[in-house]
Legacy VTK file of the C-alpha trace (Angstrom):
# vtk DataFile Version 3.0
C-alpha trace
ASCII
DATASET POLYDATA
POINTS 151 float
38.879 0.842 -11.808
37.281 0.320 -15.442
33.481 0.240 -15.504
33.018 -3.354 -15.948
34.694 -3.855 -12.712
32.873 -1.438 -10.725
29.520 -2.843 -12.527
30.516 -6.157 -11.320
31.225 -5.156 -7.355
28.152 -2.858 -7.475
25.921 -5.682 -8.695
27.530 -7.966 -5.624
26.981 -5.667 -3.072
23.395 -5.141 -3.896
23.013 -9.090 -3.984
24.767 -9.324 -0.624
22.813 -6.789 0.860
19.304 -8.483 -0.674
20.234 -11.759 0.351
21.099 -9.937 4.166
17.646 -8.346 4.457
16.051 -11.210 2.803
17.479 -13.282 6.031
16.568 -10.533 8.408
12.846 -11.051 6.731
12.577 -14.636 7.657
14.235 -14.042 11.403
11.447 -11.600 11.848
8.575 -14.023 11.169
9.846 -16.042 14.302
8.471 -12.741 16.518
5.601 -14.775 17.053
6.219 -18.483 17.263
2.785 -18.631 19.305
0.696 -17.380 16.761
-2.723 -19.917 15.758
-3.470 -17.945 12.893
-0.463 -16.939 9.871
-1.794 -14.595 7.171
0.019 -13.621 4.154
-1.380 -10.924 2.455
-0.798 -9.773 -0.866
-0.979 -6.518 -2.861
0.366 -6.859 -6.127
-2.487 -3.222 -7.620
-1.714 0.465 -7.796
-5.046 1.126 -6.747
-5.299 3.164 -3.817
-9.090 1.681 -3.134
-6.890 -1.861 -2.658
-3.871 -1.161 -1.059
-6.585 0.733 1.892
-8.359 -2.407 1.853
-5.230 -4.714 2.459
-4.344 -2.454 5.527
-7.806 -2.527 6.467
-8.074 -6.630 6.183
-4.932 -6.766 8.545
-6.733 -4.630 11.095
-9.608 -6.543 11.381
-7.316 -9.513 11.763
-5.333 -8.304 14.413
-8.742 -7.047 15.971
-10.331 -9.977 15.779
-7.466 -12.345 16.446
-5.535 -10.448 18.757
-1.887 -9.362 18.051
-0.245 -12.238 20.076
-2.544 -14.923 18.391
-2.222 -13.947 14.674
0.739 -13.595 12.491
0.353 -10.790 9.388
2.728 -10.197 6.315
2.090 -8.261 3.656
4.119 -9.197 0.369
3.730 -5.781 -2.020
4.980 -6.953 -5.333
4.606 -5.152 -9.109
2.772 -2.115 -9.127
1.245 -2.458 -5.738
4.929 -1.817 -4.529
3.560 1.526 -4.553
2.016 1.459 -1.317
5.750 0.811 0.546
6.782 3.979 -1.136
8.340 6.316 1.985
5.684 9.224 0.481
2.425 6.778 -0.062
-0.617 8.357 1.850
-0.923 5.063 4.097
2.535 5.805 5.577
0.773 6.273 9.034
-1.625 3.674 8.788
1.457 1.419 8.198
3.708 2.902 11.051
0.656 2.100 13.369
0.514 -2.065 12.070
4.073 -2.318 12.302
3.682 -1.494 16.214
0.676 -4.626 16.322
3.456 -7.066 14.569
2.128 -6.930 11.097
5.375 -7.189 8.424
6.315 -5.723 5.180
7.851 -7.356 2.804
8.735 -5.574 -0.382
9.542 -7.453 -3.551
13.043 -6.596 -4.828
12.695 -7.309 -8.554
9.789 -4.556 -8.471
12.630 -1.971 -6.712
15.289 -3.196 -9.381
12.868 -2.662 -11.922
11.089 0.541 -10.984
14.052 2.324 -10.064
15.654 1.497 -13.257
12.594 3.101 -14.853
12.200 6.304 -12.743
16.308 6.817 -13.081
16.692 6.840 -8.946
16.391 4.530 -6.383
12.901 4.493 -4.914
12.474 5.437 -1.508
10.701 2.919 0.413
8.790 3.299 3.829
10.985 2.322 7.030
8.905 -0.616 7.785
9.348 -1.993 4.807
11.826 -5.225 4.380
13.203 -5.861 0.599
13.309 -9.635 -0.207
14.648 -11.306 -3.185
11.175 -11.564 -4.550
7.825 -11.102 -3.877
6.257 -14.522 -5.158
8.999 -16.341 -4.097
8.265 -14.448 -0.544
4.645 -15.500 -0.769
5.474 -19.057 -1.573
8.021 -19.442 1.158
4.757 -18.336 3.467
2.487 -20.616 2.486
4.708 -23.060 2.700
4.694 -22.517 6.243
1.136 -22.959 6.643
0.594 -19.043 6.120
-3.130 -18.630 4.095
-2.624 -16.549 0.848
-5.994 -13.544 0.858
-5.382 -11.595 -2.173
-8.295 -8.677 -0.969
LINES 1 152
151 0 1 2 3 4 5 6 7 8 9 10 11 12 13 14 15 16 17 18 19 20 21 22 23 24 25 26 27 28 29 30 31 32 33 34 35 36 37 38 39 40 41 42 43 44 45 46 47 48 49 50 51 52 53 54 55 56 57 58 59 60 61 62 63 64 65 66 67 68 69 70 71 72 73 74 75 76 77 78 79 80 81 82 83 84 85 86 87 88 89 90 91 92 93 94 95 96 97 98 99 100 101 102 103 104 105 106 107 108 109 110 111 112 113 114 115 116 117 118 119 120 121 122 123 124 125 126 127 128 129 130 131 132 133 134 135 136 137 138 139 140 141 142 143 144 145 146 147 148 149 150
């Protein structure tokens, strides 16, 4: 097989699997079709002072709220992909709102792109789901009736 060939299946695959997980993404908001309250939140900055404060916005959400009564996604797009790396400090914290229903949507443009730059594919956390893009993600939300907080 010459190399433009295999360039050309390896480039479908990774589009059929994106366009898969993107699907599984939108199946998953219908967890809670009860919800009074739909929150998008986005982190689109590196800074570790920001992505705690995201997480910490969609605890006092689901505290306030209550799990069953508020839906939660986070969109992590551009650098602030960085806090759905598997190895980012907030792993835990992440783990533990995954269990209350709060989503994770990782842009995949930003994986494209970063992994292109590191030379590997970057490892994202387990609770993260790629979608085709993180704006687009965000506007497919708030088209829904999801509020946009940028914290």
């Amino acid at each position: 097989m010459n190399i433009r060939k295999f360039a050309g299946l390896a480039s479908s695959l990774v589009l059929l699997y994106t366009l898969l997980v993107a699907g599984t993404a939108i199946a998953a908001q219908e967890e809670k079709p009860f919800a009074e309250q739909k929150f998008v939140l986005q982190i689109s900055d590196m800074d570790p002072a920001k992505q705690t404060l995201v997480l910490n916005v969609a605890k006092n959400l689901i505290k306030y709220y209550g799990q069953d009564q508020v839906d939660v996604e986070i969109v992590a797009f551009g650098p602030g992909l960085r806090l759905l790396f598997k190895d980012n400090a907030n792993s835990a914290r992440i783990t533990g709102l995954t269990s209350t229903g709060v989503r994770f949507a990782a842009c995949q443009n930003t994986i494209n792109n970063m992994s292109a730059k590191l030379g590997h594919a970057v490892a994202l956390n387990e609770n993260a789901t790629p979608v085709v893009g993180g704006v687009v993600r965000i506007k497919e939300l708030t088209d829904q009736g999801y509020l946009l907080v940028k914290p």
